[in-house]
FINUDO-135317 format. One record per residue (C-alpha): x, y, z; residue number from 1; chain. Coordinates in Angstrom, 2 decimals, padded with zeros to 5 digits. Example, Ala and Ser with C-alpha at 12.3 -4.5 7.8 and 13.67 -1.06 7.14 Angstrom:
BEGIN
REC       X       Y       Z tormar sero
REC  012.30 -004.50  007.80      1    A
REC  013.67 -001.06  007.14      2    A
***
This chain:
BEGIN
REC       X       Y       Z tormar sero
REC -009.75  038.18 -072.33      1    A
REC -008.92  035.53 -069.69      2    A
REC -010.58  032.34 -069.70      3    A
REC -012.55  031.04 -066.75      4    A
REC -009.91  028.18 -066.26      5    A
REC -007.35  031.00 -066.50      6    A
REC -008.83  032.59 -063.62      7    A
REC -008.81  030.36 -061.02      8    A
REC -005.06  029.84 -062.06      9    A
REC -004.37  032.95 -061.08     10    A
REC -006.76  032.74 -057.72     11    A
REC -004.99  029.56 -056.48     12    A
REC -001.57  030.96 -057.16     13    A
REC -002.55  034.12 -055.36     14    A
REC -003.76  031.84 -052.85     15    A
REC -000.46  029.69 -052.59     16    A
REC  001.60  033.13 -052.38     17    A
REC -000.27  034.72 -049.69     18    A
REC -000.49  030.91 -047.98     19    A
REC  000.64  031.87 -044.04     20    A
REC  002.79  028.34 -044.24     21    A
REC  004.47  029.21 -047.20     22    A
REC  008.01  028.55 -046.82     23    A
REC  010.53  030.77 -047.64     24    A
REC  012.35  030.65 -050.73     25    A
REC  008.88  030.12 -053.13     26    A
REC  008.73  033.19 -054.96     27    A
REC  010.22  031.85 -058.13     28    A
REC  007.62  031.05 -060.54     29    A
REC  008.34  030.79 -064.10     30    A
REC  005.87  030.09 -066.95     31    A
REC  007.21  027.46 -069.88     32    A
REC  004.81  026.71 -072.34     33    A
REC  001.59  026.91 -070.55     34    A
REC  002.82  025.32 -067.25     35    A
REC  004.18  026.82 -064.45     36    A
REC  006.74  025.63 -062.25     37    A
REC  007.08  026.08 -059.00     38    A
REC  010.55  025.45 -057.51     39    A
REC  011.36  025.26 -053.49     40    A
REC  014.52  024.63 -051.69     41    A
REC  015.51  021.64 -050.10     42    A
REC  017.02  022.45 -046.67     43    A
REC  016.44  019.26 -044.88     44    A
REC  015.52  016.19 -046.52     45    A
REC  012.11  014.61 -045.86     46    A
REC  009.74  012.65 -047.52     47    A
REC  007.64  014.01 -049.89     48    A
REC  004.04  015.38 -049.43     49    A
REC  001.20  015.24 -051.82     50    A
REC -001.17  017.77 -053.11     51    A
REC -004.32  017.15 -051.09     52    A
REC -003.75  018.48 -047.62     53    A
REC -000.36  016.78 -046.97     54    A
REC  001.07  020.45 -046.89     55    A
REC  003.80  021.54 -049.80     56    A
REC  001.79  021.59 -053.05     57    A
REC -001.12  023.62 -054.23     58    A
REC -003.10  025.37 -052.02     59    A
REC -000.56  026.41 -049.57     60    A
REC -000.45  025.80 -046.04     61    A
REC  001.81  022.50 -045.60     62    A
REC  005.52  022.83 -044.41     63    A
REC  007.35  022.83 -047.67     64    A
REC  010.08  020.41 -046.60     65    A
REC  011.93  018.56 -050.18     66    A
REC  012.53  019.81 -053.85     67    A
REC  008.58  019.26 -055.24     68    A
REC  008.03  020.49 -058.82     69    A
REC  004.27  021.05 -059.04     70    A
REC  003.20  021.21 -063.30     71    A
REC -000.37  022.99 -063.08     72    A
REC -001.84  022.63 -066.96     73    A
REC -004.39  025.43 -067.80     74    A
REC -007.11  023.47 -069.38     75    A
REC -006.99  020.99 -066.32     76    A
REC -006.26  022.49 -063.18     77    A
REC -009.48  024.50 -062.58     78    A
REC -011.27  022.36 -060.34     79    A
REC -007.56  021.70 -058.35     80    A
REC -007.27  025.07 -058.23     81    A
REC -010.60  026.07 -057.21     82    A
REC -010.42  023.21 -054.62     83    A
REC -007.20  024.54 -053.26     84    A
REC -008.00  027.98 -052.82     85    A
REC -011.11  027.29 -050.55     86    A
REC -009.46  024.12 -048.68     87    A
REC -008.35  025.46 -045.30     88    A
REC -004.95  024.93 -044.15     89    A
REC -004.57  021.31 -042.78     90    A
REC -003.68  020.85 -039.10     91    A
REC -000.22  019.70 -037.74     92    A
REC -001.63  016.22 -037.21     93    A
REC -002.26  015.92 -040.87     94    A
REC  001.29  017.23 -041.67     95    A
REC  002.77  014.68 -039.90     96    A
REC  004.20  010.94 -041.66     97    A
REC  002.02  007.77 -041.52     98    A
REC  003.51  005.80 -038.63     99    A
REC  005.77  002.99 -039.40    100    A
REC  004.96 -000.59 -039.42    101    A
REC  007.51 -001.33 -036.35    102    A
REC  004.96  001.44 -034.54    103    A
REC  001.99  000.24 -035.43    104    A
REC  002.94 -003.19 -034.37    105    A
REC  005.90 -003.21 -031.97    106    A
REC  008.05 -005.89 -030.98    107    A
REC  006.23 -008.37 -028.39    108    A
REC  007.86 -007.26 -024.67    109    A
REC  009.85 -009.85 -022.85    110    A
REC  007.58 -012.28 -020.37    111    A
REC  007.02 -010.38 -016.97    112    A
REC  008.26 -012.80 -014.20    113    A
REC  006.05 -012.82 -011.39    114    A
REC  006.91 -011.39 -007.94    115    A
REC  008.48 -013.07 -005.45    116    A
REC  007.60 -013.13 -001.61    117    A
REC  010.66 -012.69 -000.28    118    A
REC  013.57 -010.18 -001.50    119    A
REC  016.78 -012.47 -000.59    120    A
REC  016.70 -016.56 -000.18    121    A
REC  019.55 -017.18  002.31    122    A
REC  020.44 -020.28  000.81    123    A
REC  022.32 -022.19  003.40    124    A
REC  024.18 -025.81  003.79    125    A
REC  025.13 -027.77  006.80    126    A
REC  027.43 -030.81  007.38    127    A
REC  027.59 -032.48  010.53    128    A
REC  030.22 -035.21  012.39    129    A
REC  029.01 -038.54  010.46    130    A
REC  030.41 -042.24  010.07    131    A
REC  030.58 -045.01  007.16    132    A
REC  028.29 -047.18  009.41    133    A
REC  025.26 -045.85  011.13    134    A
REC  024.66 -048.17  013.57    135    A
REC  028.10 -047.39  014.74    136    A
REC  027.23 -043.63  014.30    137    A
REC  028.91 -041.15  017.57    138    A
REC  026.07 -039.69  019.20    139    A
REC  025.05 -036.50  018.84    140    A
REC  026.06 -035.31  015.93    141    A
REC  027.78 -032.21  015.95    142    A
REC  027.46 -029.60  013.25    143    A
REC  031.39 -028.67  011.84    144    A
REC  030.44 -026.35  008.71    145    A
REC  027.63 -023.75  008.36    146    A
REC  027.63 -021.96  005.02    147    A
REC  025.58 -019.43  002.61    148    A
REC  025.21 -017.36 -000.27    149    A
REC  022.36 -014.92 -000.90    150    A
REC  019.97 -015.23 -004.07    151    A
REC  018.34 -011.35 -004.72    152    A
REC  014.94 -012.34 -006.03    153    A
REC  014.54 -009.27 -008.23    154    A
REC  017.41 -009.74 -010.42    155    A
REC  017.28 -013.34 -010.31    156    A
REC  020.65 -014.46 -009.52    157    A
REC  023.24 -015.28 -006.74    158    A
REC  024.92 -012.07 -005.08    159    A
REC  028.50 -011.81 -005.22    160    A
REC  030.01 -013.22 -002.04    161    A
REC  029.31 -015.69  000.52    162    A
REC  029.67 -016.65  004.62    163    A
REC  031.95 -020.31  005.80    164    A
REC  032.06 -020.73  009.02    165    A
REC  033.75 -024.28  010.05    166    A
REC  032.60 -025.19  013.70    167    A
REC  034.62 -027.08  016.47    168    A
REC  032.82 -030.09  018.06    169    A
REC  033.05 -030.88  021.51    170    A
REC  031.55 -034.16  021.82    171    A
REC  033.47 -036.40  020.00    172    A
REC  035.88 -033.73  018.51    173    A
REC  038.18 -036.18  016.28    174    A
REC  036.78 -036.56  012.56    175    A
REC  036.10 -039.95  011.25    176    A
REC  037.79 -040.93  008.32    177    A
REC  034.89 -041.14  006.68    178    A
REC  033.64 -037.69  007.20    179    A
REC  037.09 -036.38  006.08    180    A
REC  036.82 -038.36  002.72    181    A
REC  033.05 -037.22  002.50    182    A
REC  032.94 -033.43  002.78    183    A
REC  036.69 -032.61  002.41    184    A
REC  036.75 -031.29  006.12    185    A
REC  040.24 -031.90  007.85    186    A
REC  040.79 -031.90  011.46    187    A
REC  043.09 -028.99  011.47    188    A
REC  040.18 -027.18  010.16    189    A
REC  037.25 -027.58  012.64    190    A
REC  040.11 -027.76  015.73    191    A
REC  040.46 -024.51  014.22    192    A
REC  036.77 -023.43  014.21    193    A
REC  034.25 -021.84  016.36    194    A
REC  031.80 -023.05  018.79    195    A
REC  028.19 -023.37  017.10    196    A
REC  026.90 -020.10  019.67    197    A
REC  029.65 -017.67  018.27    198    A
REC  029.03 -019.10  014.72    199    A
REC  025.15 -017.97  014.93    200    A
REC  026.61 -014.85  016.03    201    A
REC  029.25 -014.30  013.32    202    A
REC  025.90 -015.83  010.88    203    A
REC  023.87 -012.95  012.16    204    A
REC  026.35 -009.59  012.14    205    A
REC  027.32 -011.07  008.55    206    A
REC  023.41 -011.04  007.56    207    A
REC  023.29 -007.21  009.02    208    A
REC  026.28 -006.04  006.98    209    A
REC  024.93 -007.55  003.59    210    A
REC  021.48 -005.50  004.50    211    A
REC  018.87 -008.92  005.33    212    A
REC  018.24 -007.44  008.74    213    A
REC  017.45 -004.43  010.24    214    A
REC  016.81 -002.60  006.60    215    A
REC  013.27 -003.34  006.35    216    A
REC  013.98 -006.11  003.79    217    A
REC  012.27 -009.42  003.90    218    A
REC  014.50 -012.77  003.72    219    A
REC  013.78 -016.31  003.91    220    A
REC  016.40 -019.23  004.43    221    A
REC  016.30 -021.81  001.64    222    A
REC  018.11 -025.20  001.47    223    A
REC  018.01 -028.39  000.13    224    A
REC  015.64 -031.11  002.05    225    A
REC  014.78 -029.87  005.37    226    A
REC  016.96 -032.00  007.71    227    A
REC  019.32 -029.20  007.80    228    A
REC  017.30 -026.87  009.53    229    A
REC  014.59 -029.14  011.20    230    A
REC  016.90 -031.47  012.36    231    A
REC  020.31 -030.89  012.74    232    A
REC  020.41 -027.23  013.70    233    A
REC  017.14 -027.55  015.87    234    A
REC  018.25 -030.91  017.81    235    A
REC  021.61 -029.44  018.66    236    A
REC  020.65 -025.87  019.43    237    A
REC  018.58 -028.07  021.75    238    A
REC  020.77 -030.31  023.53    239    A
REC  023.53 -027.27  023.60    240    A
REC  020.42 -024.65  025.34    241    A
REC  020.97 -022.30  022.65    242    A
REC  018.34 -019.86  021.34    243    A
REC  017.78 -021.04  017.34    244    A
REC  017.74 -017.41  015.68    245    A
REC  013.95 -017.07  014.81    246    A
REC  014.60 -016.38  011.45    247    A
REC  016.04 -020.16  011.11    248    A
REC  012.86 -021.14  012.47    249    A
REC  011.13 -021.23  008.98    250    A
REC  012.42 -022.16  005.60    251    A
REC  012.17 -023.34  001.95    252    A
REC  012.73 -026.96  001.33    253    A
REC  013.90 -026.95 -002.86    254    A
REC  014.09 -030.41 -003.02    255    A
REC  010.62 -030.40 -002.38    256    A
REC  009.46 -027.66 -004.90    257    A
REC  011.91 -029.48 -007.57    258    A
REC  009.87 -033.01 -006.99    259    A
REC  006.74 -031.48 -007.25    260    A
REC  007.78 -029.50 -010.47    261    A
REC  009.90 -032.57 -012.13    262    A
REC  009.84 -036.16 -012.90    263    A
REC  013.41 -036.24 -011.82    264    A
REC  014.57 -037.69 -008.90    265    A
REC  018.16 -037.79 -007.26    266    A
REC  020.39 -036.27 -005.03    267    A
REC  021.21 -032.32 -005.24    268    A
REC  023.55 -033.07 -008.34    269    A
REC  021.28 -034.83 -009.66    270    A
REC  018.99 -032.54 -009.68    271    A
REC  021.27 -029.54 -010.48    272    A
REC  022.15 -031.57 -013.48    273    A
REC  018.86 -032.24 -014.55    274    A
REC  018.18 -028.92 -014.99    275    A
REC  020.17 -028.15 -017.46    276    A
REC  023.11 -027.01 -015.14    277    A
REC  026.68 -027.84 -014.79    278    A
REC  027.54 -029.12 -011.56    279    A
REC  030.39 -026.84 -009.84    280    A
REC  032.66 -027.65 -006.65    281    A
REC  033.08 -030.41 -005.12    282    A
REC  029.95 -032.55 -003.30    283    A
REC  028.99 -032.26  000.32    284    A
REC  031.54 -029.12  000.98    285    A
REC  028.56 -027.03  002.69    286    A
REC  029.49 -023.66  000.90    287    A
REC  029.59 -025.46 -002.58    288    A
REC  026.33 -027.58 -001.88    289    A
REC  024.83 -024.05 -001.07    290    A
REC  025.96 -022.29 -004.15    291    A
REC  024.61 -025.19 -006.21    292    A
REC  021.54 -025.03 -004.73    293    A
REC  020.99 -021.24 -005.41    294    A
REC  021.90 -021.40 -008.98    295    A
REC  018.86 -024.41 -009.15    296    A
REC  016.84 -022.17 -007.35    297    A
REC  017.24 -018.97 -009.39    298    A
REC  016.31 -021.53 -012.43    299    A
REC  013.37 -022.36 -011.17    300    A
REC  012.36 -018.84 -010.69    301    A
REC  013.40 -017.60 -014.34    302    A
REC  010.87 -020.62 -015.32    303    A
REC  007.46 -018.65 -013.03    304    A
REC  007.71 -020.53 -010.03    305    A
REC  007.39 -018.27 -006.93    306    A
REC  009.28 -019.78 -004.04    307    A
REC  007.16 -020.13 -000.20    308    A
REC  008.07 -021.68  003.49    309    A
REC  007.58 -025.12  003.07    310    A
REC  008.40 -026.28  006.78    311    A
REC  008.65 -023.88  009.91    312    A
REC  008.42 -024.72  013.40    313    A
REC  005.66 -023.37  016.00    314    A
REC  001.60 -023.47  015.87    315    A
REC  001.49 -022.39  012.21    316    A
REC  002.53 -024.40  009.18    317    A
REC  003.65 -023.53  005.68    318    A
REC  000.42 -022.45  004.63    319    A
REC -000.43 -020.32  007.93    320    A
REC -003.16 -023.00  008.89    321    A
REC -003.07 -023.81  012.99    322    A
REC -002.13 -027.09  013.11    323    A
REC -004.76 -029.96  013.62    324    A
REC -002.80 -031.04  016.89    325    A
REC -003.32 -027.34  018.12    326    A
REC -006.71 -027.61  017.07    327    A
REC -007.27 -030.40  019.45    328    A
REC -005.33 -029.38  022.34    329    A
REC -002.34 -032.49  021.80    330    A
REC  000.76 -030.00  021.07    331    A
REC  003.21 -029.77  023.55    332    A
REC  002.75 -026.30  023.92    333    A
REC -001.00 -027.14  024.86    334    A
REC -000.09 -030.56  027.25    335    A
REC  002.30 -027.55  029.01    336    A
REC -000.92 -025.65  030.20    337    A
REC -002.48 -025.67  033.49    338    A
REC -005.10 -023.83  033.04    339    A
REC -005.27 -021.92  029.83    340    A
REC -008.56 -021.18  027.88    341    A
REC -009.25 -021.19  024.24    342    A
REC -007.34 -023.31  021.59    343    A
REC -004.76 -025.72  023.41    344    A
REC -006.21 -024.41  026.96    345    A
REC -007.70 -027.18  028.96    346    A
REC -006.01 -028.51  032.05    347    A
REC -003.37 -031.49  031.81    348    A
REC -005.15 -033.78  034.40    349    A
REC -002.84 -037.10  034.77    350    A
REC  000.25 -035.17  033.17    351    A
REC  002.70 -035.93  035.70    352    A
REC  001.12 -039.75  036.37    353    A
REC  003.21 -042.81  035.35    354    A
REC  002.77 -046.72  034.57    355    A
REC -000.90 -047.73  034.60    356    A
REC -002.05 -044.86  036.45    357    A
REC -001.32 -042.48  032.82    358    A
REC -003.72 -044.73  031.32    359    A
REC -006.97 -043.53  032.52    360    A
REC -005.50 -039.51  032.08    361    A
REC -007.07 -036.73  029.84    362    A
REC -005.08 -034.90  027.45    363    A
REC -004.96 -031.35  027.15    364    A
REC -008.08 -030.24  026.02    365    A
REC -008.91 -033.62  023.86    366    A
REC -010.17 -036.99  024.04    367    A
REC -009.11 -039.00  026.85    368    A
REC -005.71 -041.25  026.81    369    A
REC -006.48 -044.39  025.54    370    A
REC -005.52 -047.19  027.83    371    A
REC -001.77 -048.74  026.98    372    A
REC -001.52 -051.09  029.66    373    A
REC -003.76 -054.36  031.29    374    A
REC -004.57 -055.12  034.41    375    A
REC -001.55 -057.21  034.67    376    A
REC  001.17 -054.34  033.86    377    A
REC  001.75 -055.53  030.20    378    A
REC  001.89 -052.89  027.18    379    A
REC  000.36 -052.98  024.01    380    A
REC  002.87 -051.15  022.48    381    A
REC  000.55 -048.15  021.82    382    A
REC  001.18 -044.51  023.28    383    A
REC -001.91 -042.88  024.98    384    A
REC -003.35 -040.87  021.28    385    A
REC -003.90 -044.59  020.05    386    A
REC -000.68 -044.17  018.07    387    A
REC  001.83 -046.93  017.54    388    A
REC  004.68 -045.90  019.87    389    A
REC  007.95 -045.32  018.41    390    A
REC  011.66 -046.33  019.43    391    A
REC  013.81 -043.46  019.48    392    A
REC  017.23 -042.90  021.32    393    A
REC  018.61 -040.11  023.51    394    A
REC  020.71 -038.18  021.49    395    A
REC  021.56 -035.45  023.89    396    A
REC  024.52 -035.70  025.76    397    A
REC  024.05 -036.76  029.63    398    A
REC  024.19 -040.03  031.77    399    A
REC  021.21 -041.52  029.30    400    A
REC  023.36 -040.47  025.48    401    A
REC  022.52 -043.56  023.67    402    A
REC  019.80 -044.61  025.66    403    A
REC  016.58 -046.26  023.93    404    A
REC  013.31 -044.93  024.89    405    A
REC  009.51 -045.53  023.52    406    A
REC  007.63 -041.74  023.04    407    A
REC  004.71 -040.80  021.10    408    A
REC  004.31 -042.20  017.28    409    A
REC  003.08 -039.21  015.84    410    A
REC  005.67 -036.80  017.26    411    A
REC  007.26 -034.68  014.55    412    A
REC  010.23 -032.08  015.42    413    A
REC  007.70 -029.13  013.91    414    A
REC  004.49 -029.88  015.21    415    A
REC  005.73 -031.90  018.31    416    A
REC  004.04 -034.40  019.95    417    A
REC  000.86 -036.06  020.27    418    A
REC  000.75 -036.64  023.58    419    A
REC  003.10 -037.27  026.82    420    A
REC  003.83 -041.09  026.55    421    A
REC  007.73 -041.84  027.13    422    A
REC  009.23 -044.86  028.78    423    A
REC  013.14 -045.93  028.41    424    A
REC  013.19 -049.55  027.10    425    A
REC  014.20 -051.21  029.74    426    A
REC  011.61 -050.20  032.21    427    A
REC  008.69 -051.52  030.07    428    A
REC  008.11 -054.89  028.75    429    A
REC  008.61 -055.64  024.99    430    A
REC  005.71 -054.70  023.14    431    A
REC  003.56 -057.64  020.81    432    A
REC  005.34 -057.76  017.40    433    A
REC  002.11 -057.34  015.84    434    A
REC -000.52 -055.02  016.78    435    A
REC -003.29 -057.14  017.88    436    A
REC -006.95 -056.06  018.04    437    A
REC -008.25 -052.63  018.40    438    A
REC -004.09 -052.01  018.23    439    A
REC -003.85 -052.83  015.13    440    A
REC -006.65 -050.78  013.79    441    A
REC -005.24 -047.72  015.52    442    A
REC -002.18 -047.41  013.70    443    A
REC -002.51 -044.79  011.02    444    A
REC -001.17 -044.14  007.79    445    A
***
C-alpha cells in the first residue's frame, strides 16, 4: 500500500506529463534508488529556470529550454509536489529573464544641443581698397573681395564649398602697396573682377543653387564685427545707388557674442586661437577670414550658445524693440514725413530752413530744436537734439569727395539720425573747444 507522500508523487508527475507546456522530448523518466530523474533535451541553450514558476521543473507549464535534472526524494517532496500540481501555469511575463543591469540602468544619452534660429549662417568676409596711413586714406573705399561659406546649424559644421568673388574698383582702381601686402590681393586680380552690382548678383544665384533662398529655409548672414556689413557694404551700395539685398540688411556680429562669452580679447586669430582652434589660411584674405570665422562659430554652438541678429538696419533692432528715436519721431524716416500720423508722423515744420532760422524749428513729432546759434550768427557747436555735433567727411564721390561737414552727433548708420543739422565746415564758424554752459551739460554719454 502506497504511502501518502507516495501519492502525491505520482499526482505531480501525472501533473508534469499532462502539463500543456511540456516540451517535447520529456517522456523519459527512470527511477534509481528512490529518485526519479527527469531528463530533457537541450536544443537551444538558455539559462536555466528554477522550480517555482520559472517554467521547466516540477509542476509543468514553463518552456523547457536547457538540460535540468530535477531529483524528487519520496520522503520530501510531498508538499513540492502537492504545491506543483495545484500552482497554475505561470504567464509568459514570468517566463521571461530578469533584465540586465545595462537595461535597468542604461548608458546616460549624449547632451541635446539646443535649437538654433536660423538653419544656415552665411558667414561672409569683406576687404576693401585701404592704405598704411589713414589720414592719407583714398576716398571712398571700394570693396575688391566679397566671400562666404555656409555653416548648417543642425549638423554643426561648415558645408563643403564656398563663393570668392574679387571686385574691380572704379574710383581709385590701382592697389596700394599696402593693401597688396595686407590681404594678398594683386592688381591683376581685381582688374580682373566684377563690378560690386553683378557681384550681388552672382552672391544671390549662388545662394539659390546651394538652397538659402527660395526653399523655404531660413538663413542669416554672420561675420566678424559689424563694419563689414553696416559700413562698408551699406556706405557703398549707397554712394553707387544700388539696392543692398534685404537679406544683408540684418546680421550676426561673432565678435560680439565671443566678448560677451570670453575674457579674451584680440583680433579674429586671436580669438580663433583662443578657442582652442588652429588658425588656417592666411590673414585678411576675405574667403579665409570667413572660413575661420565659421569654424569659431560652429564652436560656440557645440558649447549651447544659440546664435541671434545682433545689428540690422531699419525701425527694429536686434531684439525687435522700435527704436527710441522712432519712438520719438527723430529717425530719418520720421523727419521725411509731411504729414503722417502715428509713430514718427508729425509734420517736419522748419525742415527745409537754414542758418539761424533752423533754430527755432520742430522736429518730427518731438521736442522742439534746441537753439545752435546767437543772435550774432555764432555756433555753439551743438546740432538741434542738444547733441554735440560731429565732424564727418563726404565720402561719396562728387564735386564735395573729401569735403568736411558738421551733422548730427547721435547719427548711427542703423538707426540714422537724430535730427537734420548739417553744415560743411567752411560755411560755419569754428565751434568753442569746450562746451560751455547748458552745452556742456547736453553732451551725453
Amino acid at each position: 500500500m502506497e504511502s501518502d507522500d507516495d501519492e502525491l508523487f505520482v499526482a505531480a508527475l501525472d501533473s508534469f506529463e499532462a502539463a500543456p507546456g511540456r516540451p517535447a522530448g520529456c517522456d523519459n523518466a527512470q527511477a534509481h534508488g528512490g529518485s526519479v530523474t527527469v531528463q530533457q533535451p537541450r536544443p537551444h541553450p538558455q539559462p536555466l529556470r528554477t522550480a517555482n514558476g520559472a517554467g521547466g521543473g516540477v509542476g509543468g507549464g514553463g518552456d523547457g529550454g536547457g538540460v535540468r535534472s530535477l531529483f524528487i526524494g519520496k520522503r520530501g517532496c510531498g508538499a513540492a509536489a502537492q504545491q506543483a500540481a495545484q500552482q497554475p501555469a505561470p504567464s509568459k511575463a514570468a517566463q521571461q529573464p530578469a533584465p540586465s543591469k545595462a537595461a535597468q540602468h542604461p548608458a546616460p544619452s549624449k547632451p541635446r544641443r539646443l535649437k538654433q534660429l536660423f538653419d544656415y549662417l552665411l558667414v561672409l568676409d569683406i576687404e576693401a581698397t585701404c592704405d598704411r596711413d589713414k589720414a592719407a586714406q583714398l576716398l571712398p573705399q571700394e570693396i575688391i573681395e566679397l566671400s562666404c561659406v555656409i555653416v548648417d546649424t543642425a549638423a554643426c559644421s561648415v558645408r563643403p564649398g564656398s563663393w570668392q568673388c574679387y571686385v574691380k574698383p572704379d574710383q581709385h582702381p590701382v592697389l596700394t602697396e599696402f593693401c597688396t601686402e595686407l590681404t594678398g590681393i594683386t592688381q591683376a586680380q581685381v582688374d580682373a573682377g566684377v563690378p560690386l552690382k553683378t557681384a550681388l548678383e552672382q552672391l544671390d544665384a549662388w545662394l539659390r543653387e546651394q538652397g538659402l533662398i527660395g526653399q523655404g529655409k531660413t538663413f542669416s548672414p554672420l561675420t566678424w564685427r559689424d563694419w563689414d556689413l553696416k559700413v562698408m557694404m551699406a556706405s557703398e551700395c549707397k554712394w553707387r545707388k544700388i539696392e543692398q539685398p534685404k537679406y544683408l540688411r540684418r546680421w550676426i556680429d561673432l565678435s560680439a557674442v565671443w566678448f560677451k562669452h570670453s575674457t579674451k580679447r584680440g583680433n579674429l586669430r586671436a580669438s580663433v586661437e583662443a578657442a582652442g582652434l588652429a588658425w588656417q589660411g592666411r590673414a585678411h584674405s576675405a574667403i579665409d577670414d570667413a572660413f575661420n570665422t565659421a569654424r569659431l562659430a560652429v564652436k560656440l554652438m557645440q558649447g549651447g550658445l544659440i546664435l541671434g541678429i545682433t545689428g540690422s538696419f531699419g525701425n527694429l533692432d536686434a531684439s525687435g524693440r522700435f527704436k527710441q528715436g522712432t519712438l520719438l519721431g527723430l529717425a530719418t524716416a520720421g523727419a521725411k514725413g509731411a504729414a503722417g500720423s502715428g509713430v514718427g508722423g508729425g509734420a517736419a515744420s522748419g525742415s527745409g530752413a537754414s542758418g539761424q532760422a533752423q533754430g527755432a524749428g520742430q522736429l518730427a513729432g518731438g521736442p522742439k530744436k534746441k537753439r545752435v546759434f546767437d543772435d550774432s550768427g555764432a555756433w555753439n557747436g551743438c546740432c538741434y537734439c542738444g547733441a554735440r555735433a560731429k565732424k564727418r567727411t563726404v565720402k561719396r564721390p562728387g564735386p564735395n569727395n573729401g569735403r568736411d561737414f558738421w551733422s548730427c552727433g547721435r547719427f548711427t548708420m542703423t538707426g540714422g539720425a537724430g535730427c537734420d543739422f548739417f553744415k560743411f565746415v567752411d560755411d560755419v564758424s569754428a565751434p568753442p573747444a569746450v562746451a560751455s554752459g547748458g552745452g556742456g551739460r547736453q553732451r551725453r554719454r
